[in-house]
N, C-alpha and C positions, 0 to 999 in steps of 0.2 A: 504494500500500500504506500501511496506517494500522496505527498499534499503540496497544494501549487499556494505560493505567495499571492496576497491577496491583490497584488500590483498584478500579478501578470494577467495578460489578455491573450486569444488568440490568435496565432498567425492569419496575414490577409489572405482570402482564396489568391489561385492561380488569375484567373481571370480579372477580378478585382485592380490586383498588382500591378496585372498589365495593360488595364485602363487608367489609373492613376499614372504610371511611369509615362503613357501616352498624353495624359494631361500634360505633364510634367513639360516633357518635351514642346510641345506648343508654348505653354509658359514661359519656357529660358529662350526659347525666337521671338515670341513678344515683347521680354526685356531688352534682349539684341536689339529689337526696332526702333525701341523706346530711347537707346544709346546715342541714336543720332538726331535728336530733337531739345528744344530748349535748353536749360542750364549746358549739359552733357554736349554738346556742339560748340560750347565755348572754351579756348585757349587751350586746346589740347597738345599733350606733348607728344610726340608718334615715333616711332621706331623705322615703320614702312619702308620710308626711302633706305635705309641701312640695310635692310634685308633685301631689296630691291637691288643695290648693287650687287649685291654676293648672288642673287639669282642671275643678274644677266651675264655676271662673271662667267659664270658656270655654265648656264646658256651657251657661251660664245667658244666653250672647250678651254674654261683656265681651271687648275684644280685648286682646289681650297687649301689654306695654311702653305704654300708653296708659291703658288702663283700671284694670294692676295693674300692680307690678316684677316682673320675673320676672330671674333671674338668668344665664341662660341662652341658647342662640342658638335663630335661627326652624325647626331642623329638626328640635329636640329637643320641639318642644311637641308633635306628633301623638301621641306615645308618652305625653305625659299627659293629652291628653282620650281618648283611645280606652280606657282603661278606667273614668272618668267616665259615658263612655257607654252604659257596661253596668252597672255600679253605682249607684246609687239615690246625691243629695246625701247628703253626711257617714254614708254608709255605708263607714267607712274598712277594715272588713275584707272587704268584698263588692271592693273599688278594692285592697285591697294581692292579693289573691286574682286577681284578674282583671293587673295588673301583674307579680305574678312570673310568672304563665303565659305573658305576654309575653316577660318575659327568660327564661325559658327557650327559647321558640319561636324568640329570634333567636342563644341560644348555640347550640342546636342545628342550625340553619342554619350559622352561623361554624365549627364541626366540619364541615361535611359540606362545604362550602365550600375550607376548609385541605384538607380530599382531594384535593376538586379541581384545586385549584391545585398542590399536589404533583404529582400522576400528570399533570398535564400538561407538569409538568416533566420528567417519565421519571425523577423519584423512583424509590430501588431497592425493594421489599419491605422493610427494615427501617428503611428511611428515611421511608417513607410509614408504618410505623405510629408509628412512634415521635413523627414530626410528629404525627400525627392524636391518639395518644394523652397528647400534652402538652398540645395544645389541649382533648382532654376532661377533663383531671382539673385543669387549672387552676383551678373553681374550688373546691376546694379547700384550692389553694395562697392563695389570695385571701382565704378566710373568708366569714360570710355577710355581710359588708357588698354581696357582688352582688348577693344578692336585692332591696337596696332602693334598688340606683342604677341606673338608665338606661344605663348607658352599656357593654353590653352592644351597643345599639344603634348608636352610630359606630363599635364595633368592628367589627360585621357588617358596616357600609357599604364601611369603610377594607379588611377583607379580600374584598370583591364588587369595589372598588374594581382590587385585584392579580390577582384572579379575572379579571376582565376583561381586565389589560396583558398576562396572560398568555397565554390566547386571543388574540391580537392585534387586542381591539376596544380601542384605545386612545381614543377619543373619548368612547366611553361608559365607558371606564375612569376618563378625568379627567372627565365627568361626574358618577360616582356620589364620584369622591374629593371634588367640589367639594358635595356632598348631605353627603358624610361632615364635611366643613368647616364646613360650614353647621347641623351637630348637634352638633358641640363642640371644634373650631378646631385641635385637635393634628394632624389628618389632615395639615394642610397642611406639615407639617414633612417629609414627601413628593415634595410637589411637584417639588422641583429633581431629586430621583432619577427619577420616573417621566416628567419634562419629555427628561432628558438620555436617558433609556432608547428614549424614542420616538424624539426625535433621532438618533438610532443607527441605527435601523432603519427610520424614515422619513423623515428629514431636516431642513431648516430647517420645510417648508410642513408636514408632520406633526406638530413640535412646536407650529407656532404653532394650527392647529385644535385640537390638544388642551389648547392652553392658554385657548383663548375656550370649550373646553367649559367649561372647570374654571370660567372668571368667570360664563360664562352661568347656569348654576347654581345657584351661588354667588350671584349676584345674582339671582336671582328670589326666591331664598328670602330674602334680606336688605332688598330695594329697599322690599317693602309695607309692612312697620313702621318703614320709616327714614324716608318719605313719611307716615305717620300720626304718628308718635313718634316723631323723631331723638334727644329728650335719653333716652328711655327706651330705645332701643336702647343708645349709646354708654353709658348707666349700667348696665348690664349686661355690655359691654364692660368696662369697668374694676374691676366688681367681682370677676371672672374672671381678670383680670390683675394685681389687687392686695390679693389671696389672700394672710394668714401661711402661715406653714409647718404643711400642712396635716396631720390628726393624722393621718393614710393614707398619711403619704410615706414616702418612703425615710429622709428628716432627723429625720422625727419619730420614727421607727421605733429610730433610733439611740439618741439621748435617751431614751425611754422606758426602754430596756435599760440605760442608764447609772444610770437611775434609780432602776429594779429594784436593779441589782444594786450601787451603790455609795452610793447615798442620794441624788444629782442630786436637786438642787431643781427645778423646774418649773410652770412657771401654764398651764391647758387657759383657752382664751377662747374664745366662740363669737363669732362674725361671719361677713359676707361668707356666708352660707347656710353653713355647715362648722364644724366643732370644730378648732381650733388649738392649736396650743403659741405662747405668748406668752414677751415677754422678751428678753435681749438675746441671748445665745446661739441662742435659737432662732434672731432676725433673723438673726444674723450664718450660720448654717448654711442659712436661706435662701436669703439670698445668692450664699453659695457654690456649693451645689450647683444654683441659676440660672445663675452665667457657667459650668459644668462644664459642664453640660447645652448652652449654646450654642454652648462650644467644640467640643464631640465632635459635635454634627450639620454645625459648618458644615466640621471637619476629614472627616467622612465627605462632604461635599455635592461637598470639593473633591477628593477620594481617588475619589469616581465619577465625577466629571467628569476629570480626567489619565487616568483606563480603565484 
């Protein structure tokens, strides 16, 4: 005999799930719509053109880290020749048009995905929408700085990634996490959870195949430009990890509001591809909220490994 907590509720039907995850999806294209209207149309900062060079780079047969700097890792480049490819050279609004349609295609996916992964958790009904419907109106929360950055793209990997551990294809789960790594290196901060997660349920020899998925991967997408252009990989490397505080963060977000509202002085400096806040204060909030950041993942890494 078993007795269920007075919280718990039961899973949503099949059907249910996949009218709700279908809501869902209409939902986060409506916010997308909503992206390009009033406030959110004004003074935006856009990445576009930067990605637009390195696609018609590529386009015209130059290889990336070799031939041009790109800033970025090797799994994020498909996503900027693929609308080069449709776009005409220095047709930058035929490339920014063909590129949001892109990120929309894989926010869309990432909703319908988070369903997924819910109801296969036997998510309750108010749990599966509430997930589903936070993953769609995110971006809104976000502003349109989505529309002109990529990286809508590692996120759909990173949640195909969970999508998968969850279904119990753990090999192609650390697979696609290691694709996800491979298009812009946060996924990895994962790893030891969905390492120890398999371990759990498959043992020593389970983690260790899911862990040669995750390099396998990860190195094929890494090996050809390191082989062609080692110092143009690693300089990409570093400029990625020696990033100010970037004007999107959390730190900068701070500052800005101090700024607004009490006079805070402050210097924007562009580098390292991104608009920054420069200065000592910013450094020093850098900083911080870098060791914060490393403390609370390896305080969770060690909080799921003791179970």
């Amino acid at each position: 005999m078993s007795a269920r907590p007075e919280s718990w509720s039961p899973p949503a039907d099949p059907v249910r799930a996949a009218v709700v995850c279908a809501l869902g999806v209409a939902l986060f294209f409506a916010a997308w719509g909503a992206l390009h209207y009033g406030f959110y149309n004004r003074d935006q900062i856009v990445d576009t053109p930067v990605y637009e060079r390195y696609g018609d780079a590529m386009a015209a047969g130059q290889v990336p880290y070799r031939d041009f700097g790109v800033e970025y890792p090797p799994a994020a480049l498909p996503v900027f020749l693929l609308p080069s490819l449709y776009a005409s050279a220095n047709d930058f609004e035929g490339y920014r048009r063909a590129f949001e349609g892109l990120m929309a295609l894989f926010g869309g996916l990432a909703v319908g995905l988070v369903g997924f992964t819910l109801a296969r958790m036997g998510a309750s009904p108010a749990r599966l929408a509430g997930g589903i419907g936070l993953a769609a109106l995110a971006p809104l929360a976000v502003g349109s700085v989505v529309l002109s950055r990529f990286d809508l793209w590692p996120a759909l990997l990173t949640i195909a990634a969970i999508a998968a551990l969850v279904a119990e294809r753990d090999r192609l789960g650390h697979g696609v996490l290691g694709f996800a790594f491979a298009a812009k290196i946060y996924p990895a901060v994962l790893l030891p959870l969905t390492l120890a997660y398999t371990w759990r349920r498959r043992g020593q020899r389970g983690a260790r195949a899911a862990l040669i998925s995750f390099a396998a991967v990860a190195a094929a997408c890494f090996l050809p430009f390191v082989i062609l252009s080692p110092g143009g990989v690693w300089d990409s490397v570093v400029r990625q990890t020696s990033r100010p505080l970037q004007l999107e963060s959390l730190g900068a977000s701070i500052l800005l509001v101090l700024h607004q509202a009490f006079g805070l002085s402050i210097t924007m400096r562009s580098g390292h591809g991104s608009q920054n806040l420069a200065g000592g204060g910013a450094d020093a909030l850098a900083t911080i909220s870098t060791v914060l950041q490393a403390a609370v993942l390896i305080a969770i890494w060690i909080a799921l490994a003791r179970g």
